[in-house]
N, C-alpha and C positions, 0 to 999 in steps of 0.2 A: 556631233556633226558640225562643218564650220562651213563657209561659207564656199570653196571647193569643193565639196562633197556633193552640193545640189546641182543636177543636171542642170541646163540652159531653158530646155521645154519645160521642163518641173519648179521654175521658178513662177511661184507665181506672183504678179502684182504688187508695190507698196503704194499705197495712197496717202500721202502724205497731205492733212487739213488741219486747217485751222485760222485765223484771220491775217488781214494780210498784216505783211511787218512781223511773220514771226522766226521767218527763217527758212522758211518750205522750198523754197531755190537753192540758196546759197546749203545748205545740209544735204539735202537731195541729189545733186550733182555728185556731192562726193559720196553717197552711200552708193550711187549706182554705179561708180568708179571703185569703191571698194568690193563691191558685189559683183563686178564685170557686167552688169544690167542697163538696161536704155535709159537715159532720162527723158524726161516728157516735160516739159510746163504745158498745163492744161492751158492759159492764158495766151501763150504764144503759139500753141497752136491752133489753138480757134483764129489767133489775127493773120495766121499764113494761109489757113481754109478761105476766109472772108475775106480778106486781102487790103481788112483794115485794121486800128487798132480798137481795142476794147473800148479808149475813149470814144472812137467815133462810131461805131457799135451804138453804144450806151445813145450818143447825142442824136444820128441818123435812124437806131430802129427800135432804140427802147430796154430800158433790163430785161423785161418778157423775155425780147427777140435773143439779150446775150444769153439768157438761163436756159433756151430753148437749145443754144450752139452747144452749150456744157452739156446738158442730156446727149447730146449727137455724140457730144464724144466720148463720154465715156461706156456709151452704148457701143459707135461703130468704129471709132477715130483714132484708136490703140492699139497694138499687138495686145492677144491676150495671156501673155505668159512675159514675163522679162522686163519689165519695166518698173524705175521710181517714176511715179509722176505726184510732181507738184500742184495741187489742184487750188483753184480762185477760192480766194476766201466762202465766197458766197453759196459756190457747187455744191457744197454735199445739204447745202440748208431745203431744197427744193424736195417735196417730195417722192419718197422711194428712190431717190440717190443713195442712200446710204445702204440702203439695201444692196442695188444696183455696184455697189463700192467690196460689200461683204462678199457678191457671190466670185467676184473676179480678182480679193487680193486680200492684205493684211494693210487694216486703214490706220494709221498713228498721228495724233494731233498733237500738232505743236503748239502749246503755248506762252504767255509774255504780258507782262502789267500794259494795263491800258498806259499808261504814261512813257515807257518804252516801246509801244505800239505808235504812240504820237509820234514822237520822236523820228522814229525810222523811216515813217510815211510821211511826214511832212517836208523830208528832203526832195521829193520829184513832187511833180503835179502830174500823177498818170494815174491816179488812185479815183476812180468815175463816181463811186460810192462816198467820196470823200471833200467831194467839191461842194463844199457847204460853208456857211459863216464858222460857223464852231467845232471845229474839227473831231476836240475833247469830245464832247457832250455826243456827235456822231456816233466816234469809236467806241463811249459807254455802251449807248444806244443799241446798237449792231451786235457790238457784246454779249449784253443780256438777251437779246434775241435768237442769237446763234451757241450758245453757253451749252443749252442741251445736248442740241446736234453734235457739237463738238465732241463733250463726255460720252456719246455711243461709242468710240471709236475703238481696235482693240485695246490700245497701247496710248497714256498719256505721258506727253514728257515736255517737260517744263526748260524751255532754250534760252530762257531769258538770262544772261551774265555770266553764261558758261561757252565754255570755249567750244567753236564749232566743231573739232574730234572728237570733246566725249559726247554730245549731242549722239553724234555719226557713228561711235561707238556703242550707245545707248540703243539707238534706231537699231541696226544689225544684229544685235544681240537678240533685242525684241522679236526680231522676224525671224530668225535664225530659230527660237524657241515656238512661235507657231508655225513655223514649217515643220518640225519635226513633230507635232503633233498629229 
């Protein structure tokens, strides 16, 4: 079966987590272009719902208020068939997301060394979780906290200094194999 052979409605779901800086955009776009499927950033889409950004979100109503918009959407905020969506690092951490993740798609997590997570995230300042004195010591932090969540996911794949096609290569395959289960 390849990637042509699955009907349009019979696609279901990729949900693509993991922390931010790890590639969940920039991968995502192209798997849903290689899969002829929607892409989604959960993040931009909540800030076109609200009509703000995540930073001002975060500063105006609070993490609660943003973790409440991420429930919203991946509750009502999607097609339920055809889409990658790129989801906030923080989203699947909340409980019974992931659940919530499993019944509507195939979830695969990216991951990336904390020091190439710095890295990546310290070029913008739009990172709300990351507005701290010591960025490092944050991103361990967050890390270990969200480590578990992460490894539920079906599919792990490691994007760090590999080139974004076999990633995208990697991703497709993977779903490609639990779609035909």
């Amino acid at each position: 079966m390849n990637d042509k052979e699955i009907k349009v409605e019979d696609r279901r779901n990729i949900y693509l987590i993991g922390f931010m800086g790890v590639g969940k955009t920039a991968v995502g776009r192209k798997v849903a272009r290689k899969l002829g499927m929607l892409f989604i950033d959960s993040d931009k889409a909540i800030e076109d719902k609200a009509g703000k950004s995540v930073n001002q979100i975060f500063s105006e109503n609070g993490e609660e208020c943003f973790r409440e918009l991420e429930r919203e959407f991946i509750q009502f905020g999607h097609p339920e068939t055809g889409c990658v969506v790129a989801c906030g690092g923080g989203l699947p951490i909340e409980p019974g997301i992931m659940d919530l993740l499993k019944k509507r798609g195939v979830i695969i997590s990216l991951f990336a060394r904390a020091e190439t997570i710095l890295e990546r995230t310290d070029r913008r300042d739009t990172r709300p979780m990351l507005k701290v004195e010591n960025k490092e010591q944050r991103i361990n932090e967050l890390l270990k906290k969200r480590q578990d969540v992460y490894q539920k996911a079906d599919y792990l794949i490691f994007s760090e200094g590999r080139p974004v096609e076999v990633v995208v290569t990697d991703i497709v395959r993977a779903y490609l194999r639990q779609v035909k289960n």
